[in-house]
C-alpha positions in Angstrom: 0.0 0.0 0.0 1.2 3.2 -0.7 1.9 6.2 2.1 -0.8 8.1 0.6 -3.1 5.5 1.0 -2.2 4.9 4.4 -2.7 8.4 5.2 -6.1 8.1 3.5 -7.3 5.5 5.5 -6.2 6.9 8.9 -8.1 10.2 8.2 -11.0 8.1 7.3 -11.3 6.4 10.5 -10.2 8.8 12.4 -6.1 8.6 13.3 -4.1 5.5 14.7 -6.0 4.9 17.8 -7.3 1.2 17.5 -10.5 2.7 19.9 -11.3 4.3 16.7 -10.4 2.0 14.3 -13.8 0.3 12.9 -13.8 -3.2 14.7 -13.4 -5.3 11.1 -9.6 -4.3 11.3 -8.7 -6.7 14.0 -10.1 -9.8 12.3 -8.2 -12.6 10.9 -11.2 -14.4 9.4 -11.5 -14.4 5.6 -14.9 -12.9 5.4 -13.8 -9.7 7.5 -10.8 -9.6 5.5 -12.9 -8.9 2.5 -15.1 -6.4 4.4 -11.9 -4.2 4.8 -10.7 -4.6 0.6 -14.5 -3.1 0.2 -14.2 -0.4 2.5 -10.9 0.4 0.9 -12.4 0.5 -2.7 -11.3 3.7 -4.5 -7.7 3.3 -3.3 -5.0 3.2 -6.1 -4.5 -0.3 -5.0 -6.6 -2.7 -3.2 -5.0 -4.1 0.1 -4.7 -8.3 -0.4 -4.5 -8.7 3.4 -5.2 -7.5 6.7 -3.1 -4.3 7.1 -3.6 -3.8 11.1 -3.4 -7.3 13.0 -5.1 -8.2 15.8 -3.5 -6.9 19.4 -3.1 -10.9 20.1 -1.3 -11.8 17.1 1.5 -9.3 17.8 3.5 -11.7 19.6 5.2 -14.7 17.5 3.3 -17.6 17.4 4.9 -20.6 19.3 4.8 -24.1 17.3 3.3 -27.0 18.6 5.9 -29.7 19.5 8.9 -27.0 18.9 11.5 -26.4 21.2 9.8 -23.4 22.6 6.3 -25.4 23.0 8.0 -27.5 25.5 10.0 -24.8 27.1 6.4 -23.3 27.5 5.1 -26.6 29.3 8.1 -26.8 31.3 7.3 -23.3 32.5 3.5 -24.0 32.9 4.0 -27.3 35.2 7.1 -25.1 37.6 3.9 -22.7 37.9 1.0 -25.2 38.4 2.8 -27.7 40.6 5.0 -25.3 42.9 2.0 -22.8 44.0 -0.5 -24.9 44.3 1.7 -27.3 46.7 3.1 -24.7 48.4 -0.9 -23.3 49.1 -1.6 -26.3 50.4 1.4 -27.1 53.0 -1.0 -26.7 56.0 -2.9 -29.8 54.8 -0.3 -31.3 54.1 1.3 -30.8 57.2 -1.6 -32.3 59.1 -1.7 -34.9 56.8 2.1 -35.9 57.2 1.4 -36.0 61.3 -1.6 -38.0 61.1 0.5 -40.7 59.0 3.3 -40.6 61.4 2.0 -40.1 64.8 -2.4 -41.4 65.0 -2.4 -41.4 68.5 -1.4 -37.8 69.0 -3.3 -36.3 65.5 -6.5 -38.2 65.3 -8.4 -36.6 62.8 -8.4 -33.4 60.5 -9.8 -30.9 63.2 -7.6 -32.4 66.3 -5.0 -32.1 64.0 -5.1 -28.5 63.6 -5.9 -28.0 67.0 -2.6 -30.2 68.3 -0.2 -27.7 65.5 -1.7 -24.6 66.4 -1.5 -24.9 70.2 2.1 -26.1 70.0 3.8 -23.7 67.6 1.3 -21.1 66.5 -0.2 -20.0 63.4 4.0 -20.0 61.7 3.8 -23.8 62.4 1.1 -24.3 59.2 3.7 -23.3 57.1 6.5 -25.4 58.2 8.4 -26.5 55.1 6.9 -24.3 52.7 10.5 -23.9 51.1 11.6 -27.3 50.5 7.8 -28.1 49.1 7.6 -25.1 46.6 11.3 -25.8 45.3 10.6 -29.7 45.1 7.5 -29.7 43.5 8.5 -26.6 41.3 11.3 -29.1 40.2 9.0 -31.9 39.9 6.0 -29.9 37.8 9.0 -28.6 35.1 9.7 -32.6 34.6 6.4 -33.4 34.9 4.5 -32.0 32.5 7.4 -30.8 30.4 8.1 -34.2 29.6 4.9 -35.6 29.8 4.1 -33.6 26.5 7.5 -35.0 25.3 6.6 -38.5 25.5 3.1 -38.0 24.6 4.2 -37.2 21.1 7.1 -39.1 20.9 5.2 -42.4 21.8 2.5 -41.5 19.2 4.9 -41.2 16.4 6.1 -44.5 17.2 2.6 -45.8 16.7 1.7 -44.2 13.6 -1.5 -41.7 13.8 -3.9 -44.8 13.2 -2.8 -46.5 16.5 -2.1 -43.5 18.1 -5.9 -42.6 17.8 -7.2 -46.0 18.7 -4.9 -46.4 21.9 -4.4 -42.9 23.2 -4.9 -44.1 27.0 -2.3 -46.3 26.5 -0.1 -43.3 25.4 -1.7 -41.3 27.9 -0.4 -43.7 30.8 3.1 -44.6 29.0 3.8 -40.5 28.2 2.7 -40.0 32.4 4.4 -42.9 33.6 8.2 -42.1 31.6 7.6 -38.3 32.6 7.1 -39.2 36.5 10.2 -41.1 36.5 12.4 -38.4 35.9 10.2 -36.2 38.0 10.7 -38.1 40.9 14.5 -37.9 40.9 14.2 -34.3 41.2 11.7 -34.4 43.5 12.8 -36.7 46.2 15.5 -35.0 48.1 13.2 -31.8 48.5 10.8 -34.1 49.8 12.9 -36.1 52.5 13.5 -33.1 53.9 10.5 -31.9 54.0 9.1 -34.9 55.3 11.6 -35.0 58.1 11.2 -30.8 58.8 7.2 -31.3 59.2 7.3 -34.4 61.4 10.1 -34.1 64.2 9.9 -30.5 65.4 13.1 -29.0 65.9 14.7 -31.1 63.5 15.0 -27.9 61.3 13.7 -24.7 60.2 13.7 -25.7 56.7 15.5 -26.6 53.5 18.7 -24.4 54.3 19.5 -25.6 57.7 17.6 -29.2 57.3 19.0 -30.6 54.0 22.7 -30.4 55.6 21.3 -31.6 58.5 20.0 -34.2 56.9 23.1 -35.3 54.9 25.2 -34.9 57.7 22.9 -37.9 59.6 22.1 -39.8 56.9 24.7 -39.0 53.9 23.8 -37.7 50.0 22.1 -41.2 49.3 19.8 -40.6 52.6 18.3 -38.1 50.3 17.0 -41.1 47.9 15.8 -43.3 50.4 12.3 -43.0 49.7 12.7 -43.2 45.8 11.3 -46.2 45.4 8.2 -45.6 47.5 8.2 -42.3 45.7 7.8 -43.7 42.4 5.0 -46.3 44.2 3.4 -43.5 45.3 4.0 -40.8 41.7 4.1 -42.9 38.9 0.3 -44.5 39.6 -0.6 -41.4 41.0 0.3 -39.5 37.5 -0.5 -42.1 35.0 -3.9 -41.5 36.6 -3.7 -38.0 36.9 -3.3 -37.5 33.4 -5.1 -40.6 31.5 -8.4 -39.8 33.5 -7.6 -36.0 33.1 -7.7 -36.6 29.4 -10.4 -38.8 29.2 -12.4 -37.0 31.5 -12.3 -33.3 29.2 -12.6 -35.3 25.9 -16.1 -36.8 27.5 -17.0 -33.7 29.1 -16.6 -32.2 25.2 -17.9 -34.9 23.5 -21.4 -35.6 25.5 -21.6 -32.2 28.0 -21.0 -29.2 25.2 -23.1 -28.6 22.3 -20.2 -26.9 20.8 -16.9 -27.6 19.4 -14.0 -27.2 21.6 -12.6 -24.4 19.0 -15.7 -22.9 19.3 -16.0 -22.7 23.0 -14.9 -19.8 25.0 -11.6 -19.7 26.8 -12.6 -19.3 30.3 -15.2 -22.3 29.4 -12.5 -24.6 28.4 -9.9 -23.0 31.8 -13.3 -24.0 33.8 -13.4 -27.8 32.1 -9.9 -28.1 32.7 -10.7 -27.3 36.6 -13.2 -29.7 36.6 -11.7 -32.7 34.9 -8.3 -32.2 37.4 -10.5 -32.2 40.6 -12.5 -35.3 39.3 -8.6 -37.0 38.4 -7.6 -36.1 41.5 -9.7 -37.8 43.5 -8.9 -40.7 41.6 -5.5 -40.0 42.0 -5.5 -39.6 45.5 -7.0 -43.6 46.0 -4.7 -45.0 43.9 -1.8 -43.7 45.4 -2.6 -43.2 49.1 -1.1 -46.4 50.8 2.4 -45.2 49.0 1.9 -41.9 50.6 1.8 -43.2 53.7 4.9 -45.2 52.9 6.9 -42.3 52.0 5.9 -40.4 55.2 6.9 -43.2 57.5 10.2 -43.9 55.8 11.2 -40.4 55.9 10.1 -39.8 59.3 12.3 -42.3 61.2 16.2 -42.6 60.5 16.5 -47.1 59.3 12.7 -47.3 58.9 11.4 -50.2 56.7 8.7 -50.6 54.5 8.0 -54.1 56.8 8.5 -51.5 59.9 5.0 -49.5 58.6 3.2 -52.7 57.4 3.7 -53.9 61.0 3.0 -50.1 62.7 0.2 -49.3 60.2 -1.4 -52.3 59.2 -3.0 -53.0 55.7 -6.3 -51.4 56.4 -4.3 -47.9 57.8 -1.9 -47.9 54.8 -4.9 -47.3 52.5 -7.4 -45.3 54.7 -4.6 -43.0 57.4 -5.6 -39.6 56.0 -7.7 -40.7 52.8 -10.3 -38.2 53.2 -8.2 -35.3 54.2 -5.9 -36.7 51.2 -9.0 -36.7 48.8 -10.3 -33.3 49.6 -6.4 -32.0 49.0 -5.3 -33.8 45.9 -8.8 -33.1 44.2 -8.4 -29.4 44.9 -4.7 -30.0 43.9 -4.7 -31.5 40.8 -7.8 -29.4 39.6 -6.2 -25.7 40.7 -3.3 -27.7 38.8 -4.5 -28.3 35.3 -6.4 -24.8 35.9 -3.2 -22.8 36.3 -1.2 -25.3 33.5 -3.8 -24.6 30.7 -4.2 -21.1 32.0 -0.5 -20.4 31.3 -0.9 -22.0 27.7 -3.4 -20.0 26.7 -1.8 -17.2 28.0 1.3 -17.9 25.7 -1.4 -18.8 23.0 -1.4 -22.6 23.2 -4.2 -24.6 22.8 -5.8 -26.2 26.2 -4.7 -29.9 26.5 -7.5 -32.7 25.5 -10.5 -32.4 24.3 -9.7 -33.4 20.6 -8.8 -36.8 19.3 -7.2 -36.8 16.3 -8.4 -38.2 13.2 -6.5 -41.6 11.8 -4.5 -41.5 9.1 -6.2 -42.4 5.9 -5.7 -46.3 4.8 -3.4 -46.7 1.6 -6.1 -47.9 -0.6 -7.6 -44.8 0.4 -4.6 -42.7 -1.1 -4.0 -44.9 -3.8 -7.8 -44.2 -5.0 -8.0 -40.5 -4.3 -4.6 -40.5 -6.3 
């Protein structure tokens, strides 16, 4: 376009200010597009394309499965797991002590009672530090990898078997991801273990993980891998197959419209739902590892024989459900909230909700060819 026909336009609308600007000019669609060559009829030349974009298409568009896509996911997961773990440290806390010690913290509201007569309203927030760095860690591998695997395991299969066994790529991309989340994770959460369930042991992660090395040495930091990946893996093959399957069915058979179609803070508020509902499935599937990890952690040449014996069968899957329900559901909802919140904000799609289609046979090709 030339500069006298820019100058034309802006005096026909009325300067630069996009308040002014008629609303046509900030759409991408085709049909718009061709409302603005009409308006523009009489000009020495006719503009082929939008001249002014839109105030969200500014910023560079990031490709799915690039580089930056997963450094975008990494991101995301630091964001959704560190906050909303570190919000929830007070039930957590409780939780912790009613795994450790029943006698002394015998339900939800005693529980509150016992930690805020003995060290005051500071004490709810006991090893806040160690849980927002560890699960800040955890979240980047989590979900960062999660996505990683997710494609990586469906290009293996081919798009046909890709489509017709997605939960099976769900729970393999979940499972791989957790695995390497757990490393990171599991020295932050020793400590943290150990900080919330022997007061005095420490303040928190600056004067308790030397602490801890110094009693136990570096590997005392990995002692409850194992459990940890009892308790994780499960936990986030769960979290993230039922997640999935949950928003695709809530699309499929709950909204009249399209997921392209719907809204963004529609699909933020199905995302929110379809975590909570994981989460409580999450939270019964991984619960008797849970307790595991606490009592390991808690008690310096504890056994996973040692808590059978202590906790019985019945207690390792039932010591703190309920309160653990009520967490993990608000958890892992606020978590997929937050994660998909963060995508769109960098202008990703929300995750699930779309399956995609097969690839066409060969004959088909062969015929359309």
């Amino acid at each position: 376009m030339a500069p006298s026909d820019n100058a034309a336009t802006a005096g026909a609308y009325g300067g630069s200010a996009s308040s002014l600007l008629p609303s046509f000019l900030y759409s991408t669609t085709a049909a718009k597009s061709t409302l603005l060559q009409k308006a523009m009829i009489g000009n020495a030349r006719s503009a082929p394309e939008l001249v002014i974009p839109a105030p969200s298409e500014g910023q560079k568009k990031i490709a799915m499965y690039s580089p930056e896509f997963y450094a975008a996911c990494t991101f995301g997961g630091i964001l959704s797991c560190g906050l909303t773990h570190m919000a929830v440290t007070p039930l957590d806390l409780v939780k912790c002590n009613m795994q450790i010690d029943p006698a002394k913290y015998k339900s939800i509201s005693s529980g509150f009672g016992v930690l805020l007569k003995e060290q005051g309203v500071r004490g709810f927030f006991r090893g806040w530090v160690p849980t927002l760095l560890g699960y800040s860690a955890q979240g980047a591998c989590k979900f960062g990898f999660y996505e990683f695997f997710k494609k990586y395991y469906s290009d293996i299969a081919g798009p046909e078997y890709a489509t017709k066994y997605k939960t099976l790529i769900y729970l393999a991309g979940s499972a791989s991801a957790e695995v390497i989340a757990d490393v990171a994770l599991c020295p932050f959460e020793a400590v943290k273990v150990r900080v919330q369930t022997q007061p005095g042991f420490a303040r928190g992660l600056s004067d308790g993980l030397p602490k801890f090395v110094k009693s136990e040495g570096a590997l005392g930091l990995y002692k409850g891998i194992v459990p940890l990946w009892g308790r994780q893996i499960p936990y986030t093959m769960m979290k993230f197959a039922s997640f999935e399957t949950i928003v695709e069915m809530i699309y499929k058979y709950g909204i009249p419209t399209p997921k392209d179609q719907c809204s963004k803070p529609l699909q933020l508020g199905i995302s929110f739902a379809g975590g909570y509902v994981a989460g409580v499935f999450c939270a019964i599937v991984s619960h008797p590892a849970d307790n595991l990890v606490s009592f390991l952690n808690n008690a310096k040449g504890a056994t996973v024989g040692d808590a059978v014996q202590k906790l019985g069968l019945w207690g390792l899957f039932t010591r703190g459900l309920p309160l653990r329900i009520v967490m993990i559901g608000t958890l892992t909802g606020a978590q997929w909230g937050i994660y998909d919140a963060f995508k769109v904000f960098v202008g990703l799609p929300t995750t699930g909700g779309v399956t995609p289609a097969p690839a066409p046979a060969a004959g088909a090709e062969l015929a359309k060819a």
